[in-house]
N, C-alpha and C positions, 0 to 999 in steps of 0.2 A: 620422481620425488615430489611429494606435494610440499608446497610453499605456499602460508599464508604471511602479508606484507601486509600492516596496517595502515590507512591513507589519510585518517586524522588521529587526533589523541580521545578524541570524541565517539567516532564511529565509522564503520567499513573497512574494509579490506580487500584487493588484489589475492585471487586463487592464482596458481598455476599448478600445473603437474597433471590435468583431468581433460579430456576427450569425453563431454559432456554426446554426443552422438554415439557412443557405445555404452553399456549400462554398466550404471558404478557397483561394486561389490560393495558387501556389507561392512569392509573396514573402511572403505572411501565416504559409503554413503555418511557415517557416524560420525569421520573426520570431519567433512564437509555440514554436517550439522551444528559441528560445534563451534563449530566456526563463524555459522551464522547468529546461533543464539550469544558468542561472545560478542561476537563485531555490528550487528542488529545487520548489515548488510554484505554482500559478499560480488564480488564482480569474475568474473571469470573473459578473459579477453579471445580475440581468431576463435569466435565459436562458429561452427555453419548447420544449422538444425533446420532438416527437413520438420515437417508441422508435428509427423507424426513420432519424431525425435522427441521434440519441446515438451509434447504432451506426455512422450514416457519418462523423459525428465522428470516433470511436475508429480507423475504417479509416485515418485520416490518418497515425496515428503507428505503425502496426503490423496486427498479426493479432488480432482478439477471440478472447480464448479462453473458452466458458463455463467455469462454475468448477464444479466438483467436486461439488459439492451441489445435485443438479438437481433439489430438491425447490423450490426460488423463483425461478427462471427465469421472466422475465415471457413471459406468455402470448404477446406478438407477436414475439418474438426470444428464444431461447435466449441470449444473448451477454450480455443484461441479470441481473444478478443483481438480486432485490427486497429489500433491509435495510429491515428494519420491524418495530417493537413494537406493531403493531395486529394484535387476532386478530378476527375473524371468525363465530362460529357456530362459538365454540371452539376454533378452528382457527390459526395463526399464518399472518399473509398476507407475510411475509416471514422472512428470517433477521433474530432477533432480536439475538443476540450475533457481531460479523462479525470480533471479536478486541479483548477487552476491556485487553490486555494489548501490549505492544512485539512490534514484526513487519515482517516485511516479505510481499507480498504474492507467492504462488506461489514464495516461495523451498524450497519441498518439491517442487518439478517441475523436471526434466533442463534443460526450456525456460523462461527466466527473465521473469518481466514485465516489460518497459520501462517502462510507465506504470498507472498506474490514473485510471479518473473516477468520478467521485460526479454526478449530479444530483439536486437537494434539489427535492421534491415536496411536501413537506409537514412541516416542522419546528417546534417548539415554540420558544421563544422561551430564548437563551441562557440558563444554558449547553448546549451542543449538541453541541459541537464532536467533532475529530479532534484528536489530540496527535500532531506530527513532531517527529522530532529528526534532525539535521545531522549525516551519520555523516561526510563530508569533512573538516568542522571537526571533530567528533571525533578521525578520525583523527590528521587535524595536529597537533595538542597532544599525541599522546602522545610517552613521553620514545624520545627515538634507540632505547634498548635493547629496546625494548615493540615498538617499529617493528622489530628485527634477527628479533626471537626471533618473530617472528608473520606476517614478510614472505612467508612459503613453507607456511603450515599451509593443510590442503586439511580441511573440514568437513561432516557428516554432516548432513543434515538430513532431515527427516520432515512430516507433516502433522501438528501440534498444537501445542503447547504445553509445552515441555519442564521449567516450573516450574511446571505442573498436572497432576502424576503421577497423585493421586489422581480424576484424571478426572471433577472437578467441573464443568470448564469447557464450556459448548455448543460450543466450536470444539476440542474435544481429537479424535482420531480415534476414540473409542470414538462418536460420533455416525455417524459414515458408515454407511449398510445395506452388506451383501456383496458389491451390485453396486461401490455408490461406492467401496470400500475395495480394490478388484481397481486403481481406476487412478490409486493413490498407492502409491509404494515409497522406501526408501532411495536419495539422491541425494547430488551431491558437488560442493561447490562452494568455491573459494575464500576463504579468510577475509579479504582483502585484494582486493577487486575494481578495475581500472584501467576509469573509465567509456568505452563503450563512441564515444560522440560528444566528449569531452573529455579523455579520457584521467587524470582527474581520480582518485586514491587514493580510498577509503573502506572503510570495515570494512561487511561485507554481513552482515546479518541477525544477528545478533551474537545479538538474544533470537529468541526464540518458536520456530522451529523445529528451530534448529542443535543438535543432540544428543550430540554427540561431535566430535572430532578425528583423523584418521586418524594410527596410529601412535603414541597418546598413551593411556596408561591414562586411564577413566572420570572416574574421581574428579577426576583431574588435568584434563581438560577442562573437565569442566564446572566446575573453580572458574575458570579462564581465563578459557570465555564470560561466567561472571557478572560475573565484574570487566572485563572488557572493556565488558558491558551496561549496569552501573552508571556506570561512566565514558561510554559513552554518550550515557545517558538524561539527565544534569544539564540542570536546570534551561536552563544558559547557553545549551545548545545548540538547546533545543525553544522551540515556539510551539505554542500552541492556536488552532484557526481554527474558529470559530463561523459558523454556519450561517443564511442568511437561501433564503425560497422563493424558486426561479431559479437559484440559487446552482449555477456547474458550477465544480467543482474539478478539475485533474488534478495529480497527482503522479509523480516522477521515483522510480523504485523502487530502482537503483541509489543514489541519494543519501540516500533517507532510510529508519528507521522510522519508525511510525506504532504510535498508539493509538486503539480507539473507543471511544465513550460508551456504557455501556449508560444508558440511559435510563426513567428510571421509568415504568411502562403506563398511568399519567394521564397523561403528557403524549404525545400521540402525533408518531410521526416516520418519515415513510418516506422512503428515496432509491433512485434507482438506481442502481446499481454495472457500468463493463463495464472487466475487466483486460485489459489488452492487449501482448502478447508481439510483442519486437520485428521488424522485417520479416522478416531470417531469424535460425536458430537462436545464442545467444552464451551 
């Protein structure tokens, strides 16, 4: 029997009833869509996915695209990103910081992610978590006029961090080598996105990548996206979801941003990560 449990009044939900390492049929897979596009996230708890599990998981909702920084690409599949504060013989056996900060995931590529998944490998004991917030409900709340003046702005986006100029941050683009930095450029995306399977408003990527406004002096953007972002990010709208081993999360990319944890190096935490870009281009 599947069973979805809703974990805020806001956003996510608790699956049960699914054996995520044997392939879902077509009425599960549907269930289980809609689930995500109602609840922006969906947690599925006791999962154990071999790599090549995870990735035929992923192929269910789209195309795996590896991610940009093909220095942690797990050894059996490229598609896997490895997040992790554990080093090795010096070394870091993962990305350590995977965006400390509000974002949304590949919204700096032409090709947008439909989803992302997390599998938790090895986590320390809350707190742990991911920080999302409900850009739908955000949007809804904002007043008619906020909604006139914003309904048609097309936005600039980049790979980093656009309130981390000084390029402190491990996810600003001053980390990518020559090669990686060749296949991120300026993109352009709507500041108002209609979701793709619901048709459902929401403000896209509002922080971390979006860098500008086309047609809009600087200055006057980016005070726009802040305050867009700040309104956002309230409280009302987020949930933190903490992390148990087993743990497969997937998230709706159009619906939400998202925050991680950086994590202190006593406590060690690895997951696996594969984003996934919807079946065709949007």
């Amino acid at each position: 029997m599947l069973v979805s449990t809703p974990l805020s009044d806001v956003l996510g939900a608790r699956i049960e009833g699914l054996d995520l390492s044997q392939p879902l049929d077509a009425g599960q897979s549907q269930w289980l869509a809609d689930a995500l596009h109602r609840h922006g996230f969906v947690v599925l708890k006791n999962q154990s996915l071999t790599a090549a599990q995870m990735v035929d998981f992923a192929r269910q909702w789209g195309r795996p695209s590896p991610h940009v920084i093909d220095t942690f690409h797990h050894p059996e599949d490229a598609n896997i990103l490895m997040l992790s504060n554990v080093f090795k013989d010096g070394q870091p056996t993962g990305l350590v910081d995977a965006g400390t900060y509000f974002h949304t995931d590949y919204s700096y590529l032409d090709d947008v992610a439909r989803c992302t998944i997390l599998h938790a490998q090895d986590v320390p004991p809350a707190p742990n978590g991911t920080t999302f917030a409900n850009q739908a409900k955000a949007y809804a709340d904002l007043p008619t006029g906020m909604k006139a003046k914003i309904k048609d702005l097309v936005v600039k986006h980049h790979y980093g961090n656009r309130d981390d100029l000084d390029q402190q941050s491990r996810t600003v683009a001053s980390v990518l080598n020559a090669e990686q930095a060749k296949r991120v450029n300026w993109v352009r995306h709507p500041l108002v996105k209609s979701h793709p399977f619901t048709a459902q408003p929401a403000l896209y990527a509002v922080s971390g990548s979006s860098f500008g406004i086309e047609g809009m002096p600087d200055d006057e953007a980016l005070d726009l996206l802040r305050e867009l972002a700040a309104h956002a990010t309230q409280e009302k709208y987020c949930y933190t979801n903490n992390y148990e081993n087993g743990d497969v999360i997937v998230w709706d990319n159009a619906l939400l941003l998202h925050s991680a944890p950086l994590i202190d190096l006593t406590r060690p935490r690895t997951l696996w990560r594969v984003t996934v870009l919807y079946p065709s281009v949007h």
